[in-house]
N, C-alpha and C positions, 0 to 999 in steps of 0.2 A: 479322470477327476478322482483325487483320493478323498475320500470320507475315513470319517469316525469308528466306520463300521468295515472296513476294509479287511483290518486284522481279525474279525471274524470270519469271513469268507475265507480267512489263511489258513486257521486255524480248524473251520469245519471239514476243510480240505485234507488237511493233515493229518485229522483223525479218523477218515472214510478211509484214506492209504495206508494207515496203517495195521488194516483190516486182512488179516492173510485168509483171502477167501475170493475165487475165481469170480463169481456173480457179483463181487460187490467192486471188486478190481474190473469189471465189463466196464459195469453202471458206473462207476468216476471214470474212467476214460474215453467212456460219450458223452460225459457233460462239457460244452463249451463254457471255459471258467474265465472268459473276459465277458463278465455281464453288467449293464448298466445297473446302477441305484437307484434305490427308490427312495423317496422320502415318506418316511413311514411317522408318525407321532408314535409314544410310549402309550404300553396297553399294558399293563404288569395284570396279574392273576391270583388268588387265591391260593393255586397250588404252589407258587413258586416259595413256601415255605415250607416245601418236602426240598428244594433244592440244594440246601446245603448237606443234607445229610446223601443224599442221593450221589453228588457230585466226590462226596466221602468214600464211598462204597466203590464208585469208578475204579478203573483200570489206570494205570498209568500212565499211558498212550493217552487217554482221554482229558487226564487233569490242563494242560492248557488251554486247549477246548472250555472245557468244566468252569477253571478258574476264570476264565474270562468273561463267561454267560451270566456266574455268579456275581461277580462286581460289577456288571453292569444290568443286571437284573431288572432295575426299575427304567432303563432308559429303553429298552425291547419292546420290539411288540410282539404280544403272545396272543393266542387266536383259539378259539375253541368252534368247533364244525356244531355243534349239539346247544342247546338249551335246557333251563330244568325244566321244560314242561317233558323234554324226550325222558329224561334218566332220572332226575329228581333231583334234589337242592347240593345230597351227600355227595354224589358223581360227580356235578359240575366244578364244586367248590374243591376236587381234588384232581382237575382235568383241565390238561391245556398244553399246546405247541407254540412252537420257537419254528416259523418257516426261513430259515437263511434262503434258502432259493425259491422261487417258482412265480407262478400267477400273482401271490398274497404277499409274498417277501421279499425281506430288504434288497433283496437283488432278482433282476426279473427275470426270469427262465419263462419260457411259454412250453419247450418238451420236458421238464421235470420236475419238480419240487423235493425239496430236503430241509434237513431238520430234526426239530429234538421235540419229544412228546417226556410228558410228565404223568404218571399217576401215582396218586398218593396210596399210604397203604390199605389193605383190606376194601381195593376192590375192585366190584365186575365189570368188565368192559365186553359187552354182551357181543351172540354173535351177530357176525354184520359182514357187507362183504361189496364191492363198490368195482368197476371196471379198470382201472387201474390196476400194475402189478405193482407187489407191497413189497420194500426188503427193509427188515426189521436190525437193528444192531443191538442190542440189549447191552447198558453200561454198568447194569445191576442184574445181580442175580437173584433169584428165588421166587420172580414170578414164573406162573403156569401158563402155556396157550395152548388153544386148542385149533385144531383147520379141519375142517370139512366132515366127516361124520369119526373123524376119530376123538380120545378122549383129550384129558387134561395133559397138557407132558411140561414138567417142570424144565425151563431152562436156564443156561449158566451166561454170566455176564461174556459179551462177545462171540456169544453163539450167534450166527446167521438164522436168521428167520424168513423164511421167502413165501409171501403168499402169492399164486398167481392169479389172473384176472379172475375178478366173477366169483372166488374160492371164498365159502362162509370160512369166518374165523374169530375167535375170541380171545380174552386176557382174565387174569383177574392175581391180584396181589395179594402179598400175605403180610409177612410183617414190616416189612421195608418197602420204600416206594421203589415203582418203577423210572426209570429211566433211560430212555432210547434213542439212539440216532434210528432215521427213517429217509427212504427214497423212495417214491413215486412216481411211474411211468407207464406211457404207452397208452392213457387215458384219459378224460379228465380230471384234473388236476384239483380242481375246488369243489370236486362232486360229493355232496354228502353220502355220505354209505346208505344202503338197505340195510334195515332193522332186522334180523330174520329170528333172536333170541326176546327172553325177558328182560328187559333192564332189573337187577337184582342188584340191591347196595349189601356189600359184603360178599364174603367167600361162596358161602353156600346155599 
């Protein structure tokens, strides 16, 4: 059955392959990519007005991807794991995912989930750290992450970022929002993370 939503799943696809990087070239070629639709209703979000500038900053590999999330920004459903009572009003209103695959999204995956995470600029995405293994695509550069007891390490758009299961890890932006492709495996899939940091809005 073709949907509406079809050419995303093509296009999310397109933009994990063209990722020259061994772990992430695994992870798309165990996803089984004939998955049923789901009918999901539009959830739009707060943050999706770091979008256009974000989708700017992208690679160019990513702009199909990008452009097409963008134009149809309001018809998605975007999802956020946390509430302000976890992080507070600043977080939330600058926080939120696009699941193309998985348990939640428009296409059902039961072993993975993928997807686009959004954070606006100037802030902490405290650490936290969930059974699942994380792989991070960064489609912007200039945020910093941190994993496990080491410090802040600033990363470059299209660096790999891998955390593995169980592994505390953090984020947090400077002046340009973030924006990420994301894959999730090998765990639960809709599991809220452990808190193990302070929710802190801003840098420092």
């Amino acid at each position: 059955m073709t949907t509406r939503f079809d050419e995303l799943l093509g296009r999310f696809r397109a933009c994990l392959a063209s990722v020259d990087d061994a772990l992430v070239r695994d992870a798309v070629a165990r996803i089984g990519w004939e998955m049923p639709p789901r009918a999901l209703g539009p959830h739009p979000l707060a943050c999706l007005r770091h979008l256009d500038r974000a989708a700017a900053l992208a690679p160019p590999d990513a702009k199909p991807l990008l452009q097409w999330v963008a134009q149809r920004r309001n018809e998605l459903h975007w999802g956020q794991t946390y509430t302000e009572a976890d992080f507070g009003k600043s977080f939330i209103d600058n926080y939120g995912w696009l699941e193309v695959l998985g348990t939640r999204g428009h296409f059902a995956n039961a072993e993975v989930a993928a997807g686009l995470l959004i954070l606006g600029p100037d802030i902490v995405y405290p650490d936290h750290h969930h059974v699942a293994e994380e792989i991070y695509i960064p489609l912007t550069g200039g945020t910093e992450w941190r994993m496990g007891e080491g410090g802040f390490r600033r990363r470059d758009a299209g660096e790999v970022v891998h955390h593995a299961s169980n592994v505390n890890h953090a984020m947090r932006t400077g002046e340009e929002p973030l924006l990420a492709l994301y894959i999730w495996r090998g765990g639960p899939l809709a599991q809220k993370s452990t808190i193990t940091g302070t929710a802190l809005q801003g840098r420092r």
